[in-house]
SERO-4910 file (N, C-alpha, C, O; in steps of 0.05 Angstrom, whole numbers):
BEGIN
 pado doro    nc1    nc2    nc3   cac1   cac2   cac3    cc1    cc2    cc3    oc1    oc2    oc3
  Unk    A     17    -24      0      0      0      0     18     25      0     38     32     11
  Unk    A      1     36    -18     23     74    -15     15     91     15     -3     90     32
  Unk    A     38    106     10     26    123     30     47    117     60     70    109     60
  Unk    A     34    122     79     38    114    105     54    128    124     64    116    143
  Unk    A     61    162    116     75    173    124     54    190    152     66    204    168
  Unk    A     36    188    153      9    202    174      0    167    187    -17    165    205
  Unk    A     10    150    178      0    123    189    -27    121    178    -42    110    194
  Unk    A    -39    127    155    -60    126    142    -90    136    155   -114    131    152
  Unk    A    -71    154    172   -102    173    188   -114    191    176   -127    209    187
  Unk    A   -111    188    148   -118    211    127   -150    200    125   -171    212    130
  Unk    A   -146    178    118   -171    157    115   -192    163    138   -215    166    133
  Unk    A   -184    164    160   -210    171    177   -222    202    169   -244    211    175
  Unk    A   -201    218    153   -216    241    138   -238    238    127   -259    251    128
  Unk    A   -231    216    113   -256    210     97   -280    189     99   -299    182     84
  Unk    A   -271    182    122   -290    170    133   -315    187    148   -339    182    148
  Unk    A   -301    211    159   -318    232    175   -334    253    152   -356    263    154
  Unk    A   -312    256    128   -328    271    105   -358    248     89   -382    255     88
  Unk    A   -352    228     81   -374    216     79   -398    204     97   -417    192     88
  Unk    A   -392    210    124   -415    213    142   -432    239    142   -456    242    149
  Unk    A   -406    266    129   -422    286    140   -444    293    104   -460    310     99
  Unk    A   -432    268     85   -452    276     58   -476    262     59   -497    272     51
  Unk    A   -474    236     70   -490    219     80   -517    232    105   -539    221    106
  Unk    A   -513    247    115   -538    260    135   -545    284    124   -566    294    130
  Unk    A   -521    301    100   -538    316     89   -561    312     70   -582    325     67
  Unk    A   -548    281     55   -577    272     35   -603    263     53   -627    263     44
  Unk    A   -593    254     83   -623    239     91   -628    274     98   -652    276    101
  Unk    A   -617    293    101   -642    319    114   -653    321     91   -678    324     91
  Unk    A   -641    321     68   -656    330     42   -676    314     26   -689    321      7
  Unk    A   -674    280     44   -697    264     34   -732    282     38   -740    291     60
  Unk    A   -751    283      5   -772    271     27   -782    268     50   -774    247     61
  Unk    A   -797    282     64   -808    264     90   -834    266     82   -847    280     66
  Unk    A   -841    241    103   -857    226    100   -882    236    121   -873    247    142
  Unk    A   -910    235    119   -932    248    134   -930    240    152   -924    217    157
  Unk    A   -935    262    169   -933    252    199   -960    239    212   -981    236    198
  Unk    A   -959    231    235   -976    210    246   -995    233    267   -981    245    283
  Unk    A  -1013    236    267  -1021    249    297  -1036    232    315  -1053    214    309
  Unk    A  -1025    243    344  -1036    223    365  -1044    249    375  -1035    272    372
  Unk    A  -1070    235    392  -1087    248    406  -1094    233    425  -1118    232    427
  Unk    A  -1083    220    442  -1098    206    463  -1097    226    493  -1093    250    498
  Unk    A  -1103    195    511  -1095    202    545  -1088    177    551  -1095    155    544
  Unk    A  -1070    188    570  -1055    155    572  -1051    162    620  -1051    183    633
  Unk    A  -1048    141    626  -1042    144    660  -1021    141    669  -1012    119    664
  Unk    A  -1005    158    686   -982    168    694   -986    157    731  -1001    170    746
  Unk    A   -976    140    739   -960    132    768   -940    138    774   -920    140    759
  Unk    A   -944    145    805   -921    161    817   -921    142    847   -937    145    865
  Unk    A   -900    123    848   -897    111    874   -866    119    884   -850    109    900
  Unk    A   -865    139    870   -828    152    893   -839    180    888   -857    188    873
  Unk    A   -824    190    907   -836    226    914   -820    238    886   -831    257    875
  Unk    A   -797    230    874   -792    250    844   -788    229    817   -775    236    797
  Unk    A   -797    208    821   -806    205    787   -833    183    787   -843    168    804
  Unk    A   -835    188    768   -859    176    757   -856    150    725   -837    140    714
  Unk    A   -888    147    721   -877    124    707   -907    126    699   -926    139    708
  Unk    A   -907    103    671   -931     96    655   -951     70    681   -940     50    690
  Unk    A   -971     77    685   -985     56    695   -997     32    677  -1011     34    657
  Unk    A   -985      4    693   -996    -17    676   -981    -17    644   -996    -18    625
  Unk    A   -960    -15    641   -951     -5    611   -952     16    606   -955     32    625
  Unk    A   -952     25    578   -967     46    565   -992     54    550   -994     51    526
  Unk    A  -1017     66    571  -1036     52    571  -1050     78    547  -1042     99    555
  Unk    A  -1063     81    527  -1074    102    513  -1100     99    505  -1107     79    491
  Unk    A  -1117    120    513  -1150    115    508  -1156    138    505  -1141    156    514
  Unk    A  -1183    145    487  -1194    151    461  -1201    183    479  -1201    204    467
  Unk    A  -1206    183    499  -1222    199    520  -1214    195    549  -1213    173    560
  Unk    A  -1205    228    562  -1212    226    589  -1234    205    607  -1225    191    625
  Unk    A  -1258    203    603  -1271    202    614  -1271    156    616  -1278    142    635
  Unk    A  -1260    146    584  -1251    127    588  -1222    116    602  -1217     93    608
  Unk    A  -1205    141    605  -1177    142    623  -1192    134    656  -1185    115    670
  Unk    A  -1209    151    662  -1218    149    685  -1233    120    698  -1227    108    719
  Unk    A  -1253    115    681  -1270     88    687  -1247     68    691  -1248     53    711
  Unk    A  -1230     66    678  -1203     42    670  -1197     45    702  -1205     27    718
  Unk    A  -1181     71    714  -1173     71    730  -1182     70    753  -1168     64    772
  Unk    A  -1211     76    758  -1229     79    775  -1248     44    775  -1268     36    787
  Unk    A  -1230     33    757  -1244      2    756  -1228    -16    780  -1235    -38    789
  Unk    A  -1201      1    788  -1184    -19    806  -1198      0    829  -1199     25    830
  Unk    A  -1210    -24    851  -1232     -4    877  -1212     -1    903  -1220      1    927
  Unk    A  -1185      0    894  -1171      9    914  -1153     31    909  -1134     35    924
  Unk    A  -1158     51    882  -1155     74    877  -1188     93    867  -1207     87    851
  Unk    A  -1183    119    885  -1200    141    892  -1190    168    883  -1167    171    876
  Unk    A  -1205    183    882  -1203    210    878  -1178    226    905  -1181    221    929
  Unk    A  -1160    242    897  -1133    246    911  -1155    258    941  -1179    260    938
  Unk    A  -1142    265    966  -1144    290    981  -1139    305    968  -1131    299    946
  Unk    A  -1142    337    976  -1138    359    971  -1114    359    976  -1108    382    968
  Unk    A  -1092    349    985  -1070    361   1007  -1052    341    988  -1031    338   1000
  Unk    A  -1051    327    967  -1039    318    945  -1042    328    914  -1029    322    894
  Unk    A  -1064    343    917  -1076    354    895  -1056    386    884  -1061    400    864
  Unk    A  -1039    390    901  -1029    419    906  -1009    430    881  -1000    453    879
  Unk    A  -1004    407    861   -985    416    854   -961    404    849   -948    405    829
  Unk    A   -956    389    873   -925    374    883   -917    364    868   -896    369    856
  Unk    A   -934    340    866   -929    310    852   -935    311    818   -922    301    799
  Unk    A   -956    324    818   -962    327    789   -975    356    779   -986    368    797
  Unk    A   -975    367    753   -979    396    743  -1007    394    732  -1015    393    708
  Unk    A  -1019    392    754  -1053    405    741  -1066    380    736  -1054    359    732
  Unk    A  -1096    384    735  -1114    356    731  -1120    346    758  -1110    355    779
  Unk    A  -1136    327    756  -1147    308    771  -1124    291    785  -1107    285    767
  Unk    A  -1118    282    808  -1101    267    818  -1124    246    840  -1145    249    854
  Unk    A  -1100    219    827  -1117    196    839  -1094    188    863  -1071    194    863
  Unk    A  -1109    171    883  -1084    163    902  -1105    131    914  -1129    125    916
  Unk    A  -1076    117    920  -1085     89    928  -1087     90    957  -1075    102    975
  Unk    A  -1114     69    956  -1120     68    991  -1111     46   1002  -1122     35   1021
  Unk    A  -1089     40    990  -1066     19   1001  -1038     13    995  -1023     -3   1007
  Unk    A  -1032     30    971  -1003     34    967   -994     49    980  -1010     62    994
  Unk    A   -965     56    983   -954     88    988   -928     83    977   -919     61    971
  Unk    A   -918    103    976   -888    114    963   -870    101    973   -875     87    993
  Unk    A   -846    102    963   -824     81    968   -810    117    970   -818    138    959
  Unk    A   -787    112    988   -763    130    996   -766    161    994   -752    176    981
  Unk    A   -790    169   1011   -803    185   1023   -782    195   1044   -764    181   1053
  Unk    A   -787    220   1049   -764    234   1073   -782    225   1100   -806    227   1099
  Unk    A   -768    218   1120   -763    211   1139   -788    184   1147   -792    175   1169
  Unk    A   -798    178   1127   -819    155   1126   -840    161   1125   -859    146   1130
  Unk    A   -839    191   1118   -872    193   1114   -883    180   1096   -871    170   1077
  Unk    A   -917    181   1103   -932    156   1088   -937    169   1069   -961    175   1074
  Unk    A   -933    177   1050   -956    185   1024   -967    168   1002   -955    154    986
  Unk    A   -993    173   1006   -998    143    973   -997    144    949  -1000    163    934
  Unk    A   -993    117    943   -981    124    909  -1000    147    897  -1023    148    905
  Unk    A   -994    160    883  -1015    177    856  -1011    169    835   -991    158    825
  Unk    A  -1044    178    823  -1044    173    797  -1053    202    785  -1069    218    796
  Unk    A  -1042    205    764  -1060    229    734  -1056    216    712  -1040    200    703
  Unk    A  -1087    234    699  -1085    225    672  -1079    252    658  -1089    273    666
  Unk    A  -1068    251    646  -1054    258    618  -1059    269    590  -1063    253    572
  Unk    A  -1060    285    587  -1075    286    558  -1050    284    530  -1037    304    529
  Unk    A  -1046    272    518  -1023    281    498  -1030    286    470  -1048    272    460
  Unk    A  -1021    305    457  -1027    314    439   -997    320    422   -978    330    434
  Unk    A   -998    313    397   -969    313    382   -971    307    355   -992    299    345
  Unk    A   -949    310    342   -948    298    315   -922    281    310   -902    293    319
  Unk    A   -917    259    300   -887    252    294   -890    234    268   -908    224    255
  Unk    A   -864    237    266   -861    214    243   -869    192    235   -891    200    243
  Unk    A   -873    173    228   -877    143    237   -851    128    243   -830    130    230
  Unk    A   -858    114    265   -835     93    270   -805     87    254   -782     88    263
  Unk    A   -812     83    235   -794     64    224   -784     85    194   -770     79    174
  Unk    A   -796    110    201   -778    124    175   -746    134    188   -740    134    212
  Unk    A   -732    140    171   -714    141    179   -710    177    179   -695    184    161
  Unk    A   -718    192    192   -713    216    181   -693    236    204   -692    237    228
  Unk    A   -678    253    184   -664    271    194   -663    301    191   -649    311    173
  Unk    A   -682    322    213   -697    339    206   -676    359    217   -670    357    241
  Unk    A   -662    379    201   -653    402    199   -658    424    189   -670    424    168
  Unk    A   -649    451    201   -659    479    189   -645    479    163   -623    468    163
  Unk    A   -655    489    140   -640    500    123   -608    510    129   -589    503    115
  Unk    A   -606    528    151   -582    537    145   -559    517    166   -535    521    170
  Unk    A   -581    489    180   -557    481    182   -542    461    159   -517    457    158
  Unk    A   -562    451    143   -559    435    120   -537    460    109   -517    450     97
  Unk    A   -536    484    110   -514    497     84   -496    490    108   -478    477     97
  Unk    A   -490    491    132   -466    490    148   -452    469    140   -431    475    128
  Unk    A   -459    434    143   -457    422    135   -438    412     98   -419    398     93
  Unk    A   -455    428     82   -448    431     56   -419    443     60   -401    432     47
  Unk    A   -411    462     75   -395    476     77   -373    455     94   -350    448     89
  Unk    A   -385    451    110   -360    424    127   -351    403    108   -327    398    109
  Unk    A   -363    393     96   -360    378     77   -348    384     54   -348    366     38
  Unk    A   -339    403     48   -330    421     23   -297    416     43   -281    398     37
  Unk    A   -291    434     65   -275    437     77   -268    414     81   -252    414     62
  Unk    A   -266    394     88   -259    365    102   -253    354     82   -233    340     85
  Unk    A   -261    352     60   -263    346     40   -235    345     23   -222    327     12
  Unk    A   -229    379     24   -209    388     11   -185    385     31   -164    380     20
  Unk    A   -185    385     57   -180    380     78   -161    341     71   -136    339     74
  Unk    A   -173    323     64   -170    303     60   -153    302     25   -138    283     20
  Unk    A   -155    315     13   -137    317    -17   -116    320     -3   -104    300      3
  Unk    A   -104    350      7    -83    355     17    -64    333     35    -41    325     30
  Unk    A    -82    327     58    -65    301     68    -54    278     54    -32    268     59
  Unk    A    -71    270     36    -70    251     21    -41    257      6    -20    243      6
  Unk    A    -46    278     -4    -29    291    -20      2    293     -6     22    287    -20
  Unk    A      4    299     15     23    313     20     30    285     35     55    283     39
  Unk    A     14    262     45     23    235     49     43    222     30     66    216     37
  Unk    A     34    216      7     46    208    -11     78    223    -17     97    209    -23
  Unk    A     80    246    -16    100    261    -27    123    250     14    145    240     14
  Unk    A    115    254     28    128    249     43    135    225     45    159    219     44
  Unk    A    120    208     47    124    178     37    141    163     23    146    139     23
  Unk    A    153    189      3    169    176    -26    153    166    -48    164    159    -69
  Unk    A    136    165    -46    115    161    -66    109    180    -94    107    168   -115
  Unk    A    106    211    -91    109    232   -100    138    249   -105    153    253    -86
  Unk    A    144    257   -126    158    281   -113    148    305   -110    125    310   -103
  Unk    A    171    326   -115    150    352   -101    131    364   -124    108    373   -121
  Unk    A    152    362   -156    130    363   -175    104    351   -179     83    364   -183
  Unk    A    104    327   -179     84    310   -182     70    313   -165     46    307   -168
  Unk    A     79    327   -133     57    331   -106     42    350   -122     17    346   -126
  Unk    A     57    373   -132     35    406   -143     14    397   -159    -11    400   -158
  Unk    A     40    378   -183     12    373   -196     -8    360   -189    -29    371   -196
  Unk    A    -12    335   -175    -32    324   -171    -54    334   -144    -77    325   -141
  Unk    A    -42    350   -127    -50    364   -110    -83    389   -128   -107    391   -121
  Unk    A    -62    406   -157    -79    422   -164    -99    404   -179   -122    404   -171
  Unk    A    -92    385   -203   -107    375   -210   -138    354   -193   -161    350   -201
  Unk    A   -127    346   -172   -152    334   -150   -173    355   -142   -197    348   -143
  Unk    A   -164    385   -132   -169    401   -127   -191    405   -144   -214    403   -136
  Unk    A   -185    413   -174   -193    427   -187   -219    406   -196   -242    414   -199
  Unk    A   -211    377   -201   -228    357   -204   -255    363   -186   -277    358   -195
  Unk    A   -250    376   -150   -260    366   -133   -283    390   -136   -307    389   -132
  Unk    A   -267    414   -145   -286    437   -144   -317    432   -169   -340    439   -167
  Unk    A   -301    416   -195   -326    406   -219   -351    395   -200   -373    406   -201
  Unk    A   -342    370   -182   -358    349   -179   -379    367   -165   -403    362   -164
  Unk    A   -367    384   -156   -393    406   -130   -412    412   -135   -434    408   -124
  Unk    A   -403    430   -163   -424    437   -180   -439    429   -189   -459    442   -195
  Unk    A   -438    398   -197   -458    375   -213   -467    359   -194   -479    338   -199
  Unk    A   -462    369   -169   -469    342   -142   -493    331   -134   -502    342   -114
  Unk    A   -506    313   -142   -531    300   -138   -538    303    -98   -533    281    -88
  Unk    A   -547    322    -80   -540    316    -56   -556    293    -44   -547    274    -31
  Unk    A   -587    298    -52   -595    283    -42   -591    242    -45   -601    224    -32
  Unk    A   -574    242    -65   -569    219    -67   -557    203    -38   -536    211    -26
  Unk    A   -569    182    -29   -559    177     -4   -540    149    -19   -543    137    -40
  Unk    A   -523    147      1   -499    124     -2   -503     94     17   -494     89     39
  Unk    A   -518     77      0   -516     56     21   -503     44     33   -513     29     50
  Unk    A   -478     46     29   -456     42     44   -459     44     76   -452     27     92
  Unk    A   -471     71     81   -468     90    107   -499     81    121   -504     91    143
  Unk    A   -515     67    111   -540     63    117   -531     45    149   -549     36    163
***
C-alpha cells in the first residue's frame, strides 16, 4: 500500500467527510406524513420525584374512558386535597391508592401512590422512517463542512504520498492542483440528495 507517512489517518478524513454527505442527503430526503396522536394515557407516581406509565403504556380515546379504566381498580379514589397541590403532578385530577404508598419518602412519611391522567397531543413521524430533520441553514453548514474536510482530506493525502516517497515535489503540485480542481467540478454537478448505502 502507498502512503503511510500520517499512518494512514488521512482515511478517517474520509470516513468523517462521507458521514457528513451521508446525513446531508437523509435531511434533504422527502419526509414522509406525519402521524397524529391524540390520546390520554395514566401516569404513576410511587417515589416522591419520578414517575412512570401505569400498567404499561396505557392510551384511550377519552378522558372520561382514562378514568373508568382507573377507577375500575376499587382500591384507587379520587386524591385529598392536600396531594392535589401541585407537588407531585402539574394540574388535573389526581388519583391516590387506599393501600399503596411511596417508596423513599423523607423521613418515612406515608404518602400514597398517585395517579394522573394525561392528555397528549403531538405529531411525529412514523416509527420506522428514517428521518433527519434540519434547518436549512444548518444543511448549508454542513455543505460547507463537507466542502472543507473534503479538501481537507486531498491535501493530506497529498502531501502523504510526497512524504512517503511516493510523489515528488513536482508530481505533489501537480496532482494536488489537478484533485483540487477535479473536486471543485464534482460540486457543481453534485446530486446531494443521493444517499450512499454504504453508510446506511
Amino acid at each position: 500500500m502507498s502512503g503511510g507517512y500520517f499512518d494512514y489517518q488521512e482515511y478517517v478524513i474520509g470516513d468523517i467527510e462521507r458521514s457528513i454527505e451521508h446525513d446531508i442527503a437523509r435531511a434533504l430526503q422527502p419526509k414522509p406524513v406525519k402521524v397524529h396522536e391524540d390520546y390520554w394515557t395514566i401516569e404513576e407516581r410511587d417515589q416522591p420525584h419520578s414517575y412512570h406509565s401505569y400498567r404499561g403504556y396505557l392510551m384511550f380515546a377519552t378522558y372520561k374512558e382514562a378514568e373508568s379504566f382507573l377507577l375500575s381498580n376499587e382500591e384507587v379514589v379520587k386524591a385529598d386535597s392536600q396531594y392535589a397541590d401541585g407537588r407531585f403532578f402539574n394540574g388535573g385530577v389526581i388519583f391516590q391508592s387506599t393501600r399503596l404508598c411511596m417508596t423513599g419518602t423523607s423521613n418515612d412519611e406515608q404518602i400514597p401512590v398517585l395517579y394522573s391522567i394525561r392528555h397528549c397531543i403531538y405529531d411525529h413521524y412514523p416509527n420506522d422512517a428514517d428521518v433527519l430533520e434540519l434547518s436549512d441553514s444548518t444543511v448549508e453548514t454542513l455543505k460547507e463542512a463537507y466542502k472543507q474536510i473534503r479538501i481537507a482530506e486531498i491535501y493530506a493525502t497529498r502531501v502523504d504520498r510526497m512524504m512517503s516517497g511516493d510523489d515528488g515535489e513536482d508530481t505533489f503540485h501537480e496532482r494536488l492542483k489537478d484533485e483540487l480542481e477535479t473536486f471543485e467540478k464534482e460540486l457543481k454537478t453534485k446530486n446531494r440528495t443521493e444517499l450512499n448505502d454504504d453508510e446506511d
